[in-house]
Backbone as CSV, one residue per row, in Angstrom:
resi,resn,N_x,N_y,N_z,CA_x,CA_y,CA_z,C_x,C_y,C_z
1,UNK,-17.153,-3.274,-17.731,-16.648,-3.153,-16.377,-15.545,-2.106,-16.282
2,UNK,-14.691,-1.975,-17.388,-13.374,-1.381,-17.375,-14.088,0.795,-17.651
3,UNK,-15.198,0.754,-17.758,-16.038,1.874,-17.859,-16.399,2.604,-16.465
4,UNK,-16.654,1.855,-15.666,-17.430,1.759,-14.145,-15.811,2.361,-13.869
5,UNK,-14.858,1.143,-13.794,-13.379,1.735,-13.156,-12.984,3.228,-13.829
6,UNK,-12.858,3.539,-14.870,-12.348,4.204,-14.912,-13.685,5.586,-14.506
7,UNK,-14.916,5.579,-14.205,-14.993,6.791,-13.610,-15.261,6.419,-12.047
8,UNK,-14.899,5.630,-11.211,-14.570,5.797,-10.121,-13.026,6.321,-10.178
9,UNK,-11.858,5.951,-10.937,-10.732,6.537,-10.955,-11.001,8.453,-11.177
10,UNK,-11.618,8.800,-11.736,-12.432,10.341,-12.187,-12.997,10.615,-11.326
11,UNK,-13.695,9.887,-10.210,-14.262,10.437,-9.003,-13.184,10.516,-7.818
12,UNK,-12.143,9.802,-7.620,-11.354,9.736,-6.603,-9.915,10.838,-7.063
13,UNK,-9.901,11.028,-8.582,-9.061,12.037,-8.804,-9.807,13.723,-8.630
14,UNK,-11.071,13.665,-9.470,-11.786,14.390,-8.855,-12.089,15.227,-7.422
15,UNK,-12.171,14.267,-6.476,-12.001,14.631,-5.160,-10.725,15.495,-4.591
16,UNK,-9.631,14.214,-5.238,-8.296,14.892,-4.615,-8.151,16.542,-5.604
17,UNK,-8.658,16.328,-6.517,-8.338,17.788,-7.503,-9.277,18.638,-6.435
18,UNK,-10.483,18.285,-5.759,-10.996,19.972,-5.596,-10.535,19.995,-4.253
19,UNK,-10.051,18.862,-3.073,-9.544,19.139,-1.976,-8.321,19.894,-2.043
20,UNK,-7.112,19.700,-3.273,-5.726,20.243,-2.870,-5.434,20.585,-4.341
21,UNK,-6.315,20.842,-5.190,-5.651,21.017,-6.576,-5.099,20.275,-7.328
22,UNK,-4.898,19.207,-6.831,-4.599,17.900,-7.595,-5.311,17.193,-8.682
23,UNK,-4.285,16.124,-9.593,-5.378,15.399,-10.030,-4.596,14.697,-11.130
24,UNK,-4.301,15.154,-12.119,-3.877,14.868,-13.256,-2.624,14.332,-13.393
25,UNK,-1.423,14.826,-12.185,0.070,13.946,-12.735,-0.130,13.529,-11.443
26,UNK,-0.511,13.445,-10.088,-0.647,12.880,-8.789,-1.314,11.940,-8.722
27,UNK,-2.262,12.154,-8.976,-3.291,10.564,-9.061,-3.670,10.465,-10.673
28,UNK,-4.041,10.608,-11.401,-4.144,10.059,-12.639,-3.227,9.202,-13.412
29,UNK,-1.610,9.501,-13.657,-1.031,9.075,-14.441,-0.261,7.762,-13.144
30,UNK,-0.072,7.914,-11.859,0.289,6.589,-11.177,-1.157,5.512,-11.636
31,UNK,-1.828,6.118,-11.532,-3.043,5.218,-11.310,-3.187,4.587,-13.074
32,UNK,-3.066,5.320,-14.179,-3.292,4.917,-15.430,-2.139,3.340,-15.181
33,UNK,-0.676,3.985,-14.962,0.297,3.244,-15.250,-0.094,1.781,-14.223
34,UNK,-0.258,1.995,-12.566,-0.137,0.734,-12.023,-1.396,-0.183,-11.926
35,UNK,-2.844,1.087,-12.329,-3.847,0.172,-12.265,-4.646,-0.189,-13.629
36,UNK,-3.949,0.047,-14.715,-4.993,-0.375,-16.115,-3.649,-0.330,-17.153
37,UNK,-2.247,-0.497,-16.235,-1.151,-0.526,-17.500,-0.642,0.245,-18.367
38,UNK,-1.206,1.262,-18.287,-0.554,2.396,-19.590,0.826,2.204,-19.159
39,UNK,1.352,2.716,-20.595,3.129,3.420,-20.341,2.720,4.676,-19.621
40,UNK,4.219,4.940,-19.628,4.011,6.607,-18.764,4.098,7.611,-19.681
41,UNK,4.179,7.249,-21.257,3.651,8.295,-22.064,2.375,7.992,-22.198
42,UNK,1.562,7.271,-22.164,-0.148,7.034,-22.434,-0.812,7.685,-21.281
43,UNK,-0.013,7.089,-20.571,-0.920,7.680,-19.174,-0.985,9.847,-19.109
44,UNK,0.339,9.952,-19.515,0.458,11.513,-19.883,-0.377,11.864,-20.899
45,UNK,-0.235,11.344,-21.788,-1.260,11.550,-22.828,-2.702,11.804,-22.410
46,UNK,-3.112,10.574,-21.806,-4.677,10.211,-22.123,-4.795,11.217,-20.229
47,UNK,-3.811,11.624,-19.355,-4.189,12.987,-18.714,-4.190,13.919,-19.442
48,UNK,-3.659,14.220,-20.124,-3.984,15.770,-21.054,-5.330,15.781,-21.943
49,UNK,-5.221,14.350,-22.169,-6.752,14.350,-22.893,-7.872,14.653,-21.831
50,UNK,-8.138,14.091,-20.983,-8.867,14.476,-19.691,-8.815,15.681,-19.733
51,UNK,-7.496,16.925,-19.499,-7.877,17.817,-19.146,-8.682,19.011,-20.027
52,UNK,-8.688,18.155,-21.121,-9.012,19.382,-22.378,-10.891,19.877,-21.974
53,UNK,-12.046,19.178,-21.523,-12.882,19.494,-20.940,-12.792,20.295,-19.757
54,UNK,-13.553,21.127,-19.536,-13.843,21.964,-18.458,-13.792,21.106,-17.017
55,UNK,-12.816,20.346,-16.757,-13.079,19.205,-15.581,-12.864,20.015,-14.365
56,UNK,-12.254,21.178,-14.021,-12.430,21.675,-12.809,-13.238,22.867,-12.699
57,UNK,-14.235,23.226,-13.882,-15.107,24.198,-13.862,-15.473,24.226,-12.126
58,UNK,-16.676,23.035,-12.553,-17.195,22.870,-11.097,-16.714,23.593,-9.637
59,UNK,-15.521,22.754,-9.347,-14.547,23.159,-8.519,-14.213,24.394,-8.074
60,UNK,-13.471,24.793,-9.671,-13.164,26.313,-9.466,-13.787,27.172,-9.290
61,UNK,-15.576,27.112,-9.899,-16.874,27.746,-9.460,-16.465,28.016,-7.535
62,UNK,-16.609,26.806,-7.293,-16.795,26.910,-5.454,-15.607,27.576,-5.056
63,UNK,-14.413,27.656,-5.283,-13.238,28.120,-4.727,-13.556,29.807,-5.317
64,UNK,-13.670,30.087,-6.146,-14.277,31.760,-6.528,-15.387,32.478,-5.704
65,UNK,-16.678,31.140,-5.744,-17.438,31.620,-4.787,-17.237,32.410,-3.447
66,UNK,-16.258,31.522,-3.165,-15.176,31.451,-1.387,-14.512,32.631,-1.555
67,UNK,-14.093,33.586,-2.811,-12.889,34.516,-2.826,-11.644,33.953,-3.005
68,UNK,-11.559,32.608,-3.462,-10.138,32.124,-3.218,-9.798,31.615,-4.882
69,UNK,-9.995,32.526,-5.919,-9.768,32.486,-7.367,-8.880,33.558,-7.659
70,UNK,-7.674,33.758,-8.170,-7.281,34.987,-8.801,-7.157,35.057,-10.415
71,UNK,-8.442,35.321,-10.398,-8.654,35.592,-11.916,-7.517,35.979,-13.020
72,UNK,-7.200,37.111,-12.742,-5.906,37.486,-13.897,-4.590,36.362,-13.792
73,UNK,-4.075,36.455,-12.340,-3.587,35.218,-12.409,-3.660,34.359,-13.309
74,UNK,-4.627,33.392,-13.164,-5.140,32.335,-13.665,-4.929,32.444,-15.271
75,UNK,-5.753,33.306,-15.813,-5.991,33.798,-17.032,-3.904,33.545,-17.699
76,UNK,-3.077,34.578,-17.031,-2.019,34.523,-17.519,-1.473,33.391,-17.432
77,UNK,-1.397,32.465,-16.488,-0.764,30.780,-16.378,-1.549,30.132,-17.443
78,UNK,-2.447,30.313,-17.542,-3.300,29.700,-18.184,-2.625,29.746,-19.557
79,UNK,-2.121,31.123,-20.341,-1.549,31.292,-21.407,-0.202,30.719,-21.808
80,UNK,0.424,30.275,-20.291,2.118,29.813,-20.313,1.826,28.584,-19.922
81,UNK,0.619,27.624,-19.552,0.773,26.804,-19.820,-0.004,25.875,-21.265
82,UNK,-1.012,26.873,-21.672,-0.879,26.489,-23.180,0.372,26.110,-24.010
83,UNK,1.187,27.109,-23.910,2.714,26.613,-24.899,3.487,26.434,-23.664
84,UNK,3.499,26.201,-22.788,4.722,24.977,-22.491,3.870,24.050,-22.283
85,UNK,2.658,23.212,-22.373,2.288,22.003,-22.441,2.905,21.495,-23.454
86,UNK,2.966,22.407,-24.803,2.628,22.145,-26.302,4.221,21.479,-26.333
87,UNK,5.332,22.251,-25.396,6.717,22.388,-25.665,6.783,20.966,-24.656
88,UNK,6.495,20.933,-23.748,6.626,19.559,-23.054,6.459,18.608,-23.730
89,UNK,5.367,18.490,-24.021,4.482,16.808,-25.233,5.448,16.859,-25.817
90,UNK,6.162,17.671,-26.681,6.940,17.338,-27.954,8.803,17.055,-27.145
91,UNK,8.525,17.757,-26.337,9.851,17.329,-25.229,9.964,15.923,-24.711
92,UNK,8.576,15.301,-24.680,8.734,13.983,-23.748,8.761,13.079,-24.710
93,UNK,8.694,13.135,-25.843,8.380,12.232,-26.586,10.053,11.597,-27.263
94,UNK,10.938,12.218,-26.662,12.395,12.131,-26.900,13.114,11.587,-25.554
95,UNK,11.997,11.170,-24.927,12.624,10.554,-23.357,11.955,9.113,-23.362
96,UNK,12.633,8.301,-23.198,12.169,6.504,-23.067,11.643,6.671,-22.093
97,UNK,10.821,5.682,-21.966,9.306,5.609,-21.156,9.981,5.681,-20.008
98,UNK,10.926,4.561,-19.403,11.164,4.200,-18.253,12.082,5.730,-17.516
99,UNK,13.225,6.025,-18.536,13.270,7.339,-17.780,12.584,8.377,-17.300
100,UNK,11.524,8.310,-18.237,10.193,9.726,-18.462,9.340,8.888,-16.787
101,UNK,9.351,7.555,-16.774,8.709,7.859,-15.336,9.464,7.682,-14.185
102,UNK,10.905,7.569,-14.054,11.858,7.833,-12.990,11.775,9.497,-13.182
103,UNK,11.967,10.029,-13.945,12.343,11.644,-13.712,10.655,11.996,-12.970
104,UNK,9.468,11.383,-14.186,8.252,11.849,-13.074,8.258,11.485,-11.496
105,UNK,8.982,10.715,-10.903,8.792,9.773,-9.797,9.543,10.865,-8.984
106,UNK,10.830,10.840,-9.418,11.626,12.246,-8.802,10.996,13.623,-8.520
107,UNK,10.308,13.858,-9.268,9.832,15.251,-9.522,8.517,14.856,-8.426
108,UNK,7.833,14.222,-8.282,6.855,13.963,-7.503,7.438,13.664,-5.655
109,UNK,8.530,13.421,-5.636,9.271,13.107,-4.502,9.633,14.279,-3.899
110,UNK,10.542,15.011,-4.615,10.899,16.442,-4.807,9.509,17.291,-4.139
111,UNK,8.768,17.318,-4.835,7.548,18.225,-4.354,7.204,17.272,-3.038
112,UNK,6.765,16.434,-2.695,6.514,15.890,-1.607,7.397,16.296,-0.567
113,UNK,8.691,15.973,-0.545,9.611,16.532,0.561,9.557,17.827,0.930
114,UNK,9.722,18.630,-0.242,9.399,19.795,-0.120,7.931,20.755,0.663
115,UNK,6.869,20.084,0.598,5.576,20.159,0.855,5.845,19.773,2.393
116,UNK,6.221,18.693,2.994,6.522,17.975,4.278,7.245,18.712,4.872
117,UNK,8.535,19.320,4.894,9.391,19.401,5.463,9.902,21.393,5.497
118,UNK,9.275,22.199,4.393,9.623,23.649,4.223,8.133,24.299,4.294
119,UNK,8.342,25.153,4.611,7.384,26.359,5.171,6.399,26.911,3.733
């Protein structure tokens, strides 16, 4: 049963990833932590594990199709966030759970207000 949930959780993160780019610290890691219990390092974890497959190929196919890909872009973030993922993981792992998900909670608030309220 706990198989079925977790790829309806992959279909509803899924969705939100190809509507707004989302997916992985927005809906994945609330959802690991309040609906199947992870800590908020597991839940980080087992999102990075997720992302290591091609999971927004698909997606990003249709948004390129559209003209709305910037390739080089991409390509270069792509390289800075290889090593600062690498520098994060080993960064978070020196933060107690409960702070590591107040600072995520903040940081998710932060962007929300920000998103709501500035141009």
């Amino acid at each position: 049963m706990n198989q079925l949930l977790y790829i309806v959780l992959g279909v509803v993160a899924g969705i939100f990833g190809g509507m707004f780019g989302v997916g992985g610290a927005t809906i994945l890691v609330p959802a690991l932590i309040y609906l199947f219990g992870l800590t908020q390092h597991q839940a980080q974890g087992t999102t990075l594990a997720i992302m290591i497959p091609p999971i927004g190929l698909l997606a990003a196919m249709r948004y390129y199709y559209s003209g709305n890909v910037k390739l080089g872009m991409a390509g270069f973030i792509c390289i800075g966030f290889l090593i600062g993922g690498l520098f994060g993981a080993h960064l978070a792992h020196f933060i107690p759970d409960q702070a590591l998900k107040k600072i995520f909670g903040i940081f998710l608030l932060v962007v929300a207000i920000r998103m709501i309220f500035w141009k």
